[in-house]
C-alpha positions as CSV (number, residue, x, y, z in Angstrom):
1,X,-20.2,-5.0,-13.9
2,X,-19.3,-8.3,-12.5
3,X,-17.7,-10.9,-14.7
4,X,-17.7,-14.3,-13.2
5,X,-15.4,-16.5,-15.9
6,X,-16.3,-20.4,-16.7
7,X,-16.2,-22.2,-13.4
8,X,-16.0,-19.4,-10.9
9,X,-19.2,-20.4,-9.7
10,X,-18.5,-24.4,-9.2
11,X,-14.5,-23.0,-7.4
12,X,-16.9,-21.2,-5.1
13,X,-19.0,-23.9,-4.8
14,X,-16.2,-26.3,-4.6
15,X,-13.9,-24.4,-1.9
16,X,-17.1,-23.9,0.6
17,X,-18.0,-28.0,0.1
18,X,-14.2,-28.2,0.8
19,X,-14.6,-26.0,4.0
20,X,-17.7,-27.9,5.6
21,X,-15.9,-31.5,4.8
22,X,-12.9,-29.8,6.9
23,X,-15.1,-29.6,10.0
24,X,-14.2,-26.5,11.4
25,X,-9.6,-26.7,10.7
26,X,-8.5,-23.2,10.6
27,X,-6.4,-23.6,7.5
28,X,-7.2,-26.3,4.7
29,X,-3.6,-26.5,2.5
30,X,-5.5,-26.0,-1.6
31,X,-5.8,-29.1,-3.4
32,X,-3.8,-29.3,-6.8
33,X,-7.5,-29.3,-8.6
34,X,-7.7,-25.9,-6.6
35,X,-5.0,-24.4,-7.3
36,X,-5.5,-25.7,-11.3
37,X,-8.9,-24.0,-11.2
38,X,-7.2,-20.8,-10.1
39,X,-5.1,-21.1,-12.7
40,X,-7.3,-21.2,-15.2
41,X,-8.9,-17.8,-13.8
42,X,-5.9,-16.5,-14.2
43,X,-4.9,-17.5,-17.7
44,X,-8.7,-16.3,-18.9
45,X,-8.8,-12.9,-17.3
46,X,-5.4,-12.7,-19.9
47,X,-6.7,-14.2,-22.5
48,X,-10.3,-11.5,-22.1
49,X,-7.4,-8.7,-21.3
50,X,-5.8,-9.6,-24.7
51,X,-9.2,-9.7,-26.5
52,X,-9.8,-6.0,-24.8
53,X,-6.5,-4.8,-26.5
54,X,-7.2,-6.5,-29.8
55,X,-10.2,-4.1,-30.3
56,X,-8.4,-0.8,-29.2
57,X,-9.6,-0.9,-25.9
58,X,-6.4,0.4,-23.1
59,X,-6.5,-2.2,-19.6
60,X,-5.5,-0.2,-16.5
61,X,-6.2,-3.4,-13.3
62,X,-7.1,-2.6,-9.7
63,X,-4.8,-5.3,-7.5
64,X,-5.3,-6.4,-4.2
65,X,-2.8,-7.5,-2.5
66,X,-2.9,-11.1,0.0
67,X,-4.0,-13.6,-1.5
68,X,-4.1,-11.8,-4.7
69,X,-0.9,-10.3,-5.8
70,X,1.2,-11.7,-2.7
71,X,0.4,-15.1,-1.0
72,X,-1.9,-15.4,2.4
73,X,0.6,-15.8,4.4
74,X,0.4,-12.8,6.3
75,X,-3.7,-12.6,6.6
76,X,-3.4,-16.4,7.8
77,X,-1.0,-14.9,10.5
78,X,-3.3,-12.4,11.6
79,X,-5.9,-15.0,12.4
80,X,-3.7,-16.9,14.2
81,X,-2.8,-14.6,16.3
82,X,-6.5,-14.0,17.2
83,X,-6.7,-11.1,15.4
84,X,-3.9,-9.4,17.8
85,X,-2.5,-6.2,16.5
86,X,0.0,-5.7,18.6
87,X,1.4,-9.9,18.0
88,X,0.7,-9.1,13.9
89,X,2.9,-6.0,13.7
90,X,5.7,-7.9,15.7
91,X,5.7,-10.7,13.4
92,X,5.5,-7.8,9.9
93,X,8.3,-5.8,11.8
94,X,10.5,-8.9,12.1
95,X,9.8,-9.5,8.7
96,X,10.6,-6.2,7.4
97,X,13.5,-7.5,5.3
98,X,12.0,-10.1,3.5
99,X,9.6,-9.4,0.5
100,X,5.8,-11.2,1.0
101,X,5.9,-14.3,-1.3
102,X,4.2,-14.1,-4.5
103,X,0.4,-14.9,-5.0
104,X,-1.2,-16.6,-8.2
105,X,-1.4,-13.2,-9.7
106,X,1.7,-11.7,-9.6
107,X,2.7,-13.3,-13.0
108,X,-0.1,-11.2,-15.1
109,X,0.6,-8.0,-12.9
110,X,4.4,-8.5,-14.0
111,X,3.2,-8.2,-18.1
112,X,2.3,-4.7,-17.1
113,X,3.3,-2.4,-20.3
114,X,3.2,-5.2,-22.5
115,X,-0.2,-6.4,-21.7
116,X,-2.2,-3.4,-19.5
117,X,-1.5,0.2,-19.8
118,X,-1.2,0.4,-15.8
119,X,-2.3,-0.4,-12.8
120,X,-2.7,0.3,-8.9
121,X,-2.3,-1.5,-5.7
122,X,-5.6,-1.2,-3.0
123,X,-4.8,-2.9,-0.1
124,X,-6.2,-2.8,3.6
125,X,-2.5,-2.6,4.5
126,X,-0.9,1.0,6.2
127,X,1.2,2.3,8.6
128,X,4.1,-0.2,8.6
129,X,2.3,-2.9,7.2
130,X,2.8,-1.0,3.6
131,X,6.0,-0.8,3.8
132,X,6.4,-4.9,3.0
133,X,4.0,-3.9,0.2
134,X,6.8,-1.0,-1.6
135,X,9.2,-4.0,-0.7
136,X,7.0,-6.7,-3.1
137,X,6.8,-3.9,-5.6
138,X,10.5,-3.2,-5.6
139,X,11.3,-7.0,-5.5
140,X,9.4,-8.3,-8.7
141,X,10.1,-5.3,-11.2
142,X,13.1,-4.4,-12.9
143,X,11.6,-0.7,-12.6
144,X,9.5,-0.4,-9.9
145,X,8.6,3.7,-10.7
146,X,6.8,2.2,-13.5
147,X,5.7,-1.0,-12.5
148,X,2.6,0.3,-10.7
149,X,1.0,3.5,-10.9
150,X,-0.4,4.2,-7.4
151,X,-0.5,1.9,-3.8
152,X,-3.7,3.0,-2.1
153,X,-3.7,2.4,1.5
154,X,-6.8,2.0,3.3
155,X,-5.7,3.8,6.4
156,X,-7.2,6.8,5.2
157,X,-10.1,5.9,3.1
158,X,-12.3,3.2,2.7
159,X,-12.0,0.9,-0.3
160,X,-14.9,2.5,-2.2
161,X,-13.0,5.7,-2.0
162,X,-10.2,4.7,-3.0
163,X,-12.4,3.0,-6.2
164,X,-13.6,6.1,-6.9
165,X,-9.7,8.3,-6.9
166,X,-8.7,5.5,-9.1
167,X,-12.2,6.0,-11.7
168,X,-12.5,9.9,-11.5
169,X,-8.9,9.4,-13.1
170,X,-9.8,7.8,-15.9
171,X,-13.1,9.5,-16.3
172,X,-11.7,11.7,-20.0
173,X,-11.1,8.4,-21.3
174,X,-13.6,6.2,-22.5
175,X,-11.5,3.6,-24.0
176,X,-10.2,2.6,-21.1
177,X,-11.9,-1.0,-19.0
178,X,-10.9,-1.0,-15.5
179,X,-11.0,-4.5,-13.8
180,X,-10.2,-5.1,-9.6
181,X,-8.9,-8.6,-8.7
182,X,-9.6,-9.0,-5.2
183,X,-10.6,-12.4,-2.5
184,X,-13.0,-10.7,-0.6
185,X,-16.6,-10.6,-2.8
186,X,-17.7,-7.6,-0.6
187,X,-14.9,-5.6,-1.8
188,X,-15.9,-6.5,-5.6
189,X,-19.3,-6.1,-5.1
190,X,-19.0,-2.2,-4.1
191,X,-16.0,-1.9,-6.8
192,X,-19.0,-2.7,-9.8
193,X,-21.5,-0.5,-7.4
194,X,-18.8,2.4,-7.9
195,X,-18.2,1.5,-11.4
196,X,-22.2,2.0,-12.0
197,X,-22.4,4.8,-10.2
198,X,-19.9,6.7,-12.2
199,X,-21.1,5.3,-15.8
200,X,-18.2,2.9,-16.5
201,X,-20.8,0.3,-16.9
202,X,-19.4,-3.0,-18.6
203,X,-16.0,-1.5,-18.9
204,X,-15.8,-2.0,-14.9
205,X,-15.0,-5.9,-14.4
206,X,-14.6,-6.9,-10.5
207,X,-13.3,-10.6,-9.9
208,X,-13.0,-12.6,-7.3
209,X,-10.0,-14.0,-6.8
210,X,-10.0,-18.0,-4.7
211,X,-7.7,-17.6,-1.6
212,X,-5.3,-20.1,-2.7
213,X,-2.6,-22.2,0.6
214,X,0.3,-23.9,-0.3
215,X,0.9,-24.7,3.3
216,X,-1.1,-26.1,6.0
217,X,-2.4,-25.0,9.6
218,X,0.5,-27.0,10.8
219,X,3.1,-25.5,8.4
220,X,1.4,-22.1,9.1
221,X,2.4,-22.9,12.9
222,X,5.5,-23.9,11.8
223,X,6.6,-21.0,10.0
224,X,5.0,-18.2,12.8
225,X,7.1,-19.6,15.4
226,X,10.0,-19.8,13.7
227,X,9.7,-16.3,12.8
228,X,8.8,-15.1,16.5
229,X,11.7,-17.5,18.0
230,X,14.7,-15.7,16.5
231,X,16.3,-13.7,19.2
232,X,19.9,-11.7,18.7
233,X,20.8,-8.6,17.4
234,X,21.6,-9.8,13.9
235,X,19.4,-10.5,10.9
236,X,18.6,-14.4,10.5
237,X,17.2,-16.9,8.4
238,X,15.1,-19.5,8.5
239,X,13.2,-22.0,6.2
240,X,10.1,-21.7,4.6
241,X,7.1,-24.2,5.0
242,X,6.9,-25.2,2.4
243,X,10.1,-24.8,0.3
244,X,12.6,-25.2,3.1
245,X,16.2,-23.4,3.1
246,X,15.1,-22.2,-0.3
247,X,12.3,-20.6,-0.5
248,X,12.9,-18.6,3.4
249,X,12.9,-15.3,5.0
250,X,15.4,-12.9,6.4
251,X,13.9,-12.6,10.1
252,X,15.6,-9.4,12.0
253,X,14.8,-9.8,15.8
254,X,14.7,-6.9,17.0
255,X,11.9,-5.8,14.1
256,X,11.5,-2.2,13.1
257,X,14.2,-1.6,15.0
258,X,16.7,-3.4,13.4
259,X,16.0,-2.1,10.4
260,X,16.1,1.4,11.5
261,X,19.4,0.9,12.6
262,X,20.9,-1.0,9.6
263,X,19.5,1.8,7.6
264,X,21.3,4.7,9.6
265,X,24.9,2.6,9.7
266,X,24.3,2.0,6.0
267,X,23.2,5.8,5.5
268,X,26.4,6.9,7.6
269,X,28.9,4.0,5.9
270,X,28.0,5.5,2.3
271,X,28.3,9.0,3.6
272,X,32.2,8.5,5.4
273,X,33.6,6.7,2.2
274,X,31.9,9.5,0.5
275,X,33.4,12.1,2.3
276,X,36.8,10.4,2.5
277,X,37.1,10.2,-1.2
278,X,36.3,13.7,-2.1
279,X,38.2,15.4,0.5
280,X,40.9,12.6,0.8
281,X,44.1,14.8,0.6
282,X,43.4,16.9,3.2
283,X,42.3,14.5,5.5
284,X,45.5,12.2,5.0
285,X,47.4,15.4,6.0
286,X,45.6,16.4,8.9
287,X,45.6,12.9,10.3
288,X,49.3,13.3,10.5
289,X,49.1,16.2,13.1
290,X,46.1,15.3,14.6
291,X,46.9,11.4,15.1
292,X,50.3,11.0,14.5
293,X,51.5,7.4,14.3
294,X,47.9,6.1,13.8
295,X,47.0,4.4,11.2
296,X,44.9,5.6,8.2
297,X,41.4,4.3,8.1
298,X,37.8,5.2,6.6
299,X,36.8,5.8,10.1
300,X,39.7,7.9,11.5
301,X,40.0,9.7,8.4
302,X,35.9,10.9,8.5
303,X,37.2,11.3,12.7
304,X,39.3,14.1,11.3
305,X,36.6,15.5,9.2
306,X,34.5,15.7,12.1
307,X,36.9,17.5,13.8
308,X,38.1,20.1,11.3
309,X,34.0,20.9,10.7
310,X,33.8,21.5,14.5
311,X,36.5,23.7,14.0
312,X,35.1,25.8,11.4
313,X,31.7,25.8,13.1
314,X,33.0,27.2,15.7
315,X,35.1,29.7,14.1
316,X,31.7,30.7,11.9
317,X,30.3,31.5,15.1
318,X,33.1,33.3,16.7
319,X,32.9,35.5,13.3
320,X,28.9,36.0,13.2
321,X,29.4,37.1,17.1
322,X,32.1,39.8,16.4
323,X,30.0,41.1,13.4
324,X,26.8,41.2,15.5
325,X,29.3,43.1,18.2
326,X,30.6,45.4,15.2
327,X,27.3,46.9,14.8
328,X,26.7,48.7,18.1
């Protein structure tokens, strides 16, 4: 069932006035009253939440994610690119190191366990999109295994379906009240159509959640090039817009790429000081005959322990290959 909270109508109302008087700009930066309003949505959907728990009722909420739990940034992107996949997954990839910023409801999804019981992620976001998505996650929660229950992509079913996992798993507990947070009133209206359909009834609550810009067209520009500018084969940073040096991102140039190779030398760094250490004695004496008059490093030491595995692998086969012989 839909709940529309005092003044979710005249925000509505407001924005679309907002959007006419605009004539047309792609991105209008939200006005302090806006951004108060949203606020206030926020701060009731608590305060109801609280009034849930107070009568023994559990709270398990349905997130999306831009413009709900994360900022716009990246949808407002996407239209500026014209809708260009292959220009949007270029600018994600090269952003692959940096968490998305947070949105006006990340605070009330962070007083999961003290406030709800759970709650999921359902987001239109897959393939490597997601993966900025696991990064938000991991980012804002001192325990990320327990901060959200499930992140349901939409590469693979449609939003409704995904509604439906999420109720069919609640559906021997009738205590529980499901609400979905989302900016798109499509999306809410076939969450409470769900909701019906399955006999959750009242204790499904959609919202819809004001897309709320702390930058403008211009510092959306701004902040697109910047990212798509960086050339190099090392990580970068640049400034935000707004919020400058300290509120940036970590830009890798190269995109998916980069990060596929930071995480294979960081994979193989971990693994040769690991190796080194538990194996160090024999290594130290082998590099003696092996490189005599070289000096002892990480590197030359794992060298050796490279070498003495080729060894043995080859000796394994040598054996296996007489044994095979032995039997005729």
């Amino acid at each position: 069932m839909s709940e529309f909270f005092d003044g979710n109508y005249y925000l509505c109302l407001h924005i679309f006035r907002y959007l006419i008087i605009s004539k047309g700009r792609f991105i209008v930066k939200s006005t302090h009253e806006e951004i108060v309003i949203a606020r206030e949505l926020v701060k009731n959907t608590e305060t109801r939440i609280k009034s849930l728990i107070e009568k023994g009722k559990k709270v398990h909420v349905i997130w999306d994610f831009d413009f709900v739990l994360a900022s716009g940034l990246s949808d407002d992107v996407f239209a500026l690119t014209g809708y260009n996949l292959e220009k949007y997954f270029e600018y994600e990839s090269r952003l692959s190191w940096s968490r998305p910023q947070p949105g006006i409801w990340l605070p009330l999804a962070e007083k999961v366990g003290e406030l709800q019981a759970s709650q999921d992620i359902v987001t239109a976001r897959s393939s490597f999109l997601a993966f900025r998505v696991m990064l938000f996650c991991a980012w804002f929660s001192a325990d990320p295994l327990k901060w959200v229950r499930w992140v349901l992509f939409i590469g693979h079913q449609a939003k409704v379906d995904s509604f439906r996992i999420i109720f069919d798993s609640f559906k021997r507990d009738s205590d529980i009240v499901i609400f979905f947070v989302d900016d798109n009133a499509k999306h809410v209206e076939a969450f409470n159509q769900v909701g019906t359909e399955m006999g959750l009834g009242e204790r499904a609550i959609g919202i819809i959640s004001p897309k709320i810009r702390l930058y403008s067209e211009e510092q959306l520009e701004l902040h697109y090039n910047s990212v798509m500018e960086q050339a190099g084969t090392a990580p970068t940073y640049v400034p935000g817009y707004p919020g400058g040096y300290i509120n940036g991102f970590v830009v890798m140039p190269d995109g998916i790429r980069d990060f596929r190779r930071k995480m294979i030398n960081d994979f193989y760094d971990v693994k040769k000081k690991g190796v080194v250490e538990k194996h160090r004695l024999l290594l130290e004496n082998e590099h003696q005959v092996i490189f005599p008059g070289t000096p002892m490093t990480t590197d030359s030491l794992y060298a050796v322990f490279e070498i003495l595995r080729g060894e043995a692998e080859h000796d394994t086969a040598m054996i296996n290959e007489l044994m095979e012989e032995s039997r005729y």
